[in-house]
N, C-alpha and C positions, 0 to 999 in steps of 0.2 A: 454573209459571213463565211458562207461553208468555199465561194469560191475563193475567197481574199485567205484563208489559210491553208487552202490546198497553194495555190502560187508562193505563199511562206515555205511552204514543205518544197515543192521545185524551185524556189531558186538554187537550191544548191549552197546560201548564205550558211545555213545554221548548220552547222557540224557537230551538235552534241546529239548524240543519240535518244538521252533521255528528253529532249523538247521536242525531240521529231515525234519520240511514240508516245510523250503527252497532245502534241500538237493533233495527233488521227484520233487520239481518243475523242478528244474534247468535238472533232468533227462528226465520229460515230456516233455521238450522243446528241448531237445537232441534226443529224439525218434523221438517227431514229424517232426521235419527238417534234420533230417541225410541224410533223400533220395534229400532233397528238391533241389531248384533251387540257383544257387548261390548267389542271393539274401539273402533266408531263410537260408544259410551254415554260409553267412557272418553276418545276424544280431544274429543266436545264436553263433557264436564265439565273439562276442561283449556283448551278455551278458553275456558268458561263464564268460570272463578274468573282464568281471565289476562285477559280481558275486562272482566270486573266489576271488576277490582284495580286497571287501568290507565286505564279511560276513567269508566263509567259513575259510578262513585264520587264522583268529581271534578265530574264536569256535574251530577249527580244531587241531590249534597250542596245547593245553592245556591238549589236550588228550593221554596217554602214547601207549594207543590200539591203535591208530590210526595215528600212526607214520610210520610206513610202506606203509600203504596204500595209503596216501599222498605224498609220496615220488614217487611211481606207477604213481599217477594220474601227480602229476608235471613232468615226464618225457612223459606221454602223452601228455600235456599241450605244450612241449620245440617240440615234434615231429611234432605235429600238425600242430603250428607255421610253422616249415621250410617248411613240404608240401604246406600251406596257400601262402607260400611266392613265390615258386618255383611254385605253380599255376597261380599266379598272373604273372609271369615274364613269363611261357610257352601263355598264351593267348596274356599277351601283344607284345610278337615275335611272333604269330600267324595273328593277326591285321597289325604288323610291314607289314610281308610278303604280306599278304593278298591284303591287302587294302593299299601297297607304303604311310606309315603315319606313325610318330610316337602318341604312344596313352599316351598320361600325365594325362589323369583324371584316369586310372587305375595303382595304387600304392598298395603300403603295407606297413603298418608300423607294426613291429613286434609288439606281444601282450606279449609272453610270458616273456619277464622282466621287466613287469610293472607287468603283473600277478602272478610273482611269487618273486616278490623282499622282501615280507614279512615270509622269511625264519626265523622261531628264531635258528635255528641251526647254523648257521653263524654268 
């Protein structure tokens, strides 16, 4: 993710100032939490897919350079997801075993087709 939006920021495509220094934000907050704890995994994929849904979509769509690369990032975005999801299902059979309980405050609700429903290709 963190390299397929830095090449957004270099191509040179996006000339608004304000998606470029959303675009390093949304990166700085994907460097700082990539190691993090699953807490910090899960509150930057929440604002990954609320980020991605509200601004980048919108600037991103418009741009002919940067049609490829966003197509890259939304298939990281669809991968992510199923890992996110499939983690959540391995812990909570982990707990299952573990601890003879079923764990219902640990879900997942998929992010990536809310995050990426704003296709204009479609």
């Amino acid at each position: 993710m963190i390299n397929t939006l830095e090449k957004m920021i270099n191509s040179g495509e996006i000339d608004s100032i304000t998606a470029l220094k959303n675009l390093e934000q949304l990166i700085a907050i994907i460097k700082q939490n990539k190691s993090g704890s699953y807490f910090s995994v899960m509150m930057s994929w929440e604002f990954i897919s609320g980020f991605t849904k509200n601004l980048v979509w919108q600037e991103l769509s418009n741009l002919p350079g940067i049609k490829q690369l966003k197509s890259a990032f939304e298939k990281t975005v669809e991968e992510m997801d199923v890992e996110l999801e499939e983690m959540h299902k391995s812990i909570a059979d982990e707990m299952k075993n573990k601890y003879k309980t079923q764990v219902q405050a640990l879900t997942y609700k998929s992010k990536s087709e809310n995050l990426l429903e704003h296709k204009p290709d479609e």
